[in-house]
Phi, psi and omega in degrees: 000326172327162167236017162223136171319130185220167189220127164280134195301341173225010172236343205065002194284125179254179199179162178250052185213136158196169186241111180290082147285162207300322195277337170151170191313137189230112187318184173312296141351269186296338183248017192042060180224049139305341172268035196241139177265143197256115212256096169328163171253122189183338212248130168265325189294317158287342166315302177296328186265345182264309179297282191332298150338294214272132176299016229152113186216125163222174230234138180238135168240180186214144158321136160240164207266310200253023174240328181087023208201151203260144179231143173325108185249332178169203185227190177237135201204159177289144175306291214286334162327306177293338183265322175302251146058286190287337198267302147355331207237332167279307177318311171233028166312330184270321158301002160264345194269001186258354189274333198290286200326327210266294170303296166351279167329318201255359177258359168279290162331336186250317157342271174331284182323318156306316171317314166261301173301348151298338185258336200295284196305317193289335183278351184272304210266356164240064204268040154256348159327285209253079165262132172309159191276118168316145156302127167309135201258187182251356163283351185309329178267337183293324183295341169282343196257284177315332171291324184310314195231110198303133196022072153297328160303112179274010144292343208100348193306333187224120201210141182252174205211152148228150161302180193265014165254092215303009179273000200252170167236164205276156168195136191344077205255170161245130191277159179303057181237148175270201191201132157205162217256000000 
C-alpha cells in the first residue's frame, strides 16, 4: 500500500503496512500490532462491531496524491473480534435489509412531498416561473427551419449578424418583429 519503497527504522523489514513513527517508518512487526487483522472500508456495520469488539485497533490510511490529503482505507482489528463482527452481521442481516427497504419507501414519500412544497414556494416567490410549457403551435417548424438557416425569412425575422471584425463569426440573433401563423 506505501507509495514509495520503505525499510523499517529497526529491522529493515519491509511490508505492506507501516507505521509512522518518530525515529522513522516501523513495520508491523516492530510495532507489535502484527497479530491484528485488516478490515477494508465499505461495511459500516461490521466496521462498527469489529472496532467495538477488538482491544486494540487502528485506523489505516494512504496519501493521495491528487486529492493532497489521507483517505480512509479500513482498520486493523483483532481476528476473533473480526469473526464475533461477521457473525453478529450475518445474524441480522435480514432485519437489516427489511429496515433499509422499510427507509427506501418512506424517503421516497418525504421526496414527493419535498417536491411539492418546493414548486409551492418557488410558484409564492416566483409566479410567472411555473407556468405550464405552451402548446406546439403549427408554425414551430417553420421558426425552426428558419434558426437553421440565417435570413431565411424574407421579413426578416431571423438575421445573421457579424461584428465589425471581420475574423468573428456569424451568428443568430431575433430581431424584434412579430410572426404570426
Amino acid at each position: 500500500m506505501p507509495l514509495k519503497d520503505w525499510e523499517c527504522g529497526t529491522c529493515t523489514g519491509t511490508g505492506d503496512l507501516l507505521i509512522m513513527d518518530g525515529p522513522g517508518p516501523l513495520c508491523l512487526t516492530c510495532a507489535d500490532m502484527d497479530h491484528l487483522a485488516f478490515l477494508p472500508s465499505g461495511d459500516a456495520a461490521l466496521t462498527r462491531r469489529a472496532k467495538k469488539a477488538s482491544v486494540l485497533s487502528a485506523v489505516v490510511v494512504r496519501f493521495s496524491r491528487s486529492r493532497k490529503r489521507y483517505e480512509r482505507q479500513g482498520i486493523l482489528v483483532e481476528e476473533p473480534a473480526l469473526e464475533a463482527a461477521e457473525e453478529q452481521c450475518l445474524a441480522d442481516e435480514d432485519a437489516r435489509e427489511r429496515r433499509r427497504e422499510r427507509d427506501r419507501v418512506r424517503r421516497v414519500g418525504q421526496d414527493v412531498e419535498f417536491q411539492a412544497k418546493f414548486a409551492a414556494e418557488i410558484g409564492r416567490l416566483f409566479p410567472g416561473c411555473l407556468r405550464p410549457a405552451p402548446t406546439p403551435s403549427p408554425c414551430t417548424p417553420a421558426l425552426a427551419a428558419a434558426a437553421g438557416s440565417a435570413a431565411a425569412r424574407p421579413d426578416g425575422h431571423w438575421a445573421t449578424r457579424r461584428s465589425r471584425w471581420p475574423s468573428s463569426r456569424p451568428y443568430v440573433t431575433r430581431t424584434p418583429t412579430t410572426t404570426r401563423c
